[in-house]
N, C-alpha and C positions, 0 to 999 in steps of 0.2 A: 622252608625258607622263612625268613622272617620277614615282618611289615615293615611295608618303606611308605613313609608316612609324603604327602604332596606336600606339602609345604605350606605356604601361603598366595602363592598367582594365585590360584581356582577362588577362594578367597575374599583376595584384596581385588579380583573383577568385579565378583557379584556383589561387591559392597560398593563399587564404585556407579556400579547399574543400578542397584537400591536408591542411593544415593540422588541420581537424577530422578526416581520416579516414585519419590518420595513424596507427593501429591499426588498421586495415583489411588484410586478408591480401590479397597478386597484385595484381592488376589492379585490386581495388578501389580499393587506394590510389594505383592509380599515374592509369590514365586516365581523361579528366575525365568523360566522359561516365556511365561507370559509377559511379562515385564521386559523384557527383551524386544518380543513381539510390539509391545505399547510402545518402546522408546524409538524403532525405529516407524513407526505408524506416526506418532507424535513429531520426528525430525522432517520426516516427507513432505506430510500436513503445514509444519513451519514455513518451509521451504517456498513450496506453493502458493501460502499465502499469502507471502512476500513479496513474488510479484504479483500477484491479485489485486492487494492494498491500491500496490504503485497504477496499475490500470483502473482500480477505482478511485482513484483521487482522480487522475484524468480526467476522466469522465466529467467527476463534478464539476473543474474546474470550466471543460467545454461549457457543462449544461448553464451554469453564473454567466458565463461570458457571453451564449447564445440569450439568455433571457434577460439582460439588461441590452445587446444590439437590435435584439426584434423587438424589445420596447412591449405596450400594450399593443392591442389588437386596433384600437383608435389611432395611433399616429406608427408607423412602421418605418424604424430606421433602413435597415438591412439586413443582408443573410450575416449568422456569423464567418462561413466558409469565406465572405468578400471582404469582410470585418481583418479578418488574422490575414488574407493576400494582400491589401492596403496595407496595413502594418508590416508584413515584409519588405513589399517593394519600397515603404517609405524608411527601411532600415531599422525601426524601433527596434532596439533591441529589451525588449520585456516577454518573459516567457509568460506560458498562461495560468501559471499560480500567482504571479506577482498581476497579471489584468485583472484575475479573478477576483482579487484581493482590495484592488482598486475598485470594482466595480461592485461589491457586494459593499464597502466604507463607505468609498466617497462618490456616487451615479455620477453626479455634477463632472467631476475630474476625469473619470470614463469619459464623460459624453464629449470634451473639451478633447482631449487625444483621439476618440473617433471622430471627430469632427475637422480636427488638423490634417489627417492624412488619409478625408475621403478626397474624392474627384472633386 
């Protein structure tokens, strides 16, 4: 029988694999097997972290917003938990990247809108 040569798929994959993991240190980037292995470890990882970030920005934005409403330990405005219920009830419509943002600038303008819509 004679040789039947593959072609170019098998190929034009592992060049396309290469390709994405072409910062890949050793063997990562070289053979395909492991480099396979990296790229789908590397898209999972992406994946994951993505919403991590979004839960960590959260976070801070609370932690900005809680440490400018509880003030120092010498004068104590209030919790943040009554801080953002007051601002519901009173309709503000400001999510907590756009308070945090205010409140980490300008304290003053914070304190002026917690102030508007305590009791």
């Amino acid at each position: 029988m004679t040789r039947i040569k593959r072609g170019y798929t098998a190929r034009r994959r592992r060049k396309r694999i290469r390709a994405f993991a072409s910062t890949f240190i050793g063997a990562h980037s070289i053979l395909t097997r492991i480099t396979t292995q990296r790229r789908v470890r590397a898209l999972v990882s992406s994946h994951r972290d993505r919403n991590r970030r979004k839960r960590d920005l959260h976070r801070l934005w609370i932690t900005r917003i809680n440490a400018v409403t509880c003030g120092d330990r010498d004068r104590v405005f209030y919790s943040y938990s009554r801080c953002i219920h007051n601002l519901y009830r009173g309709q503000l419509l400001l999510n907590r990247k756009i308070l945090a943002q205010i409140a980490l600038l300008n304290n003053n303008f914070f304190e002026m809108i917690i102030n508007k819509y305590k009791n």
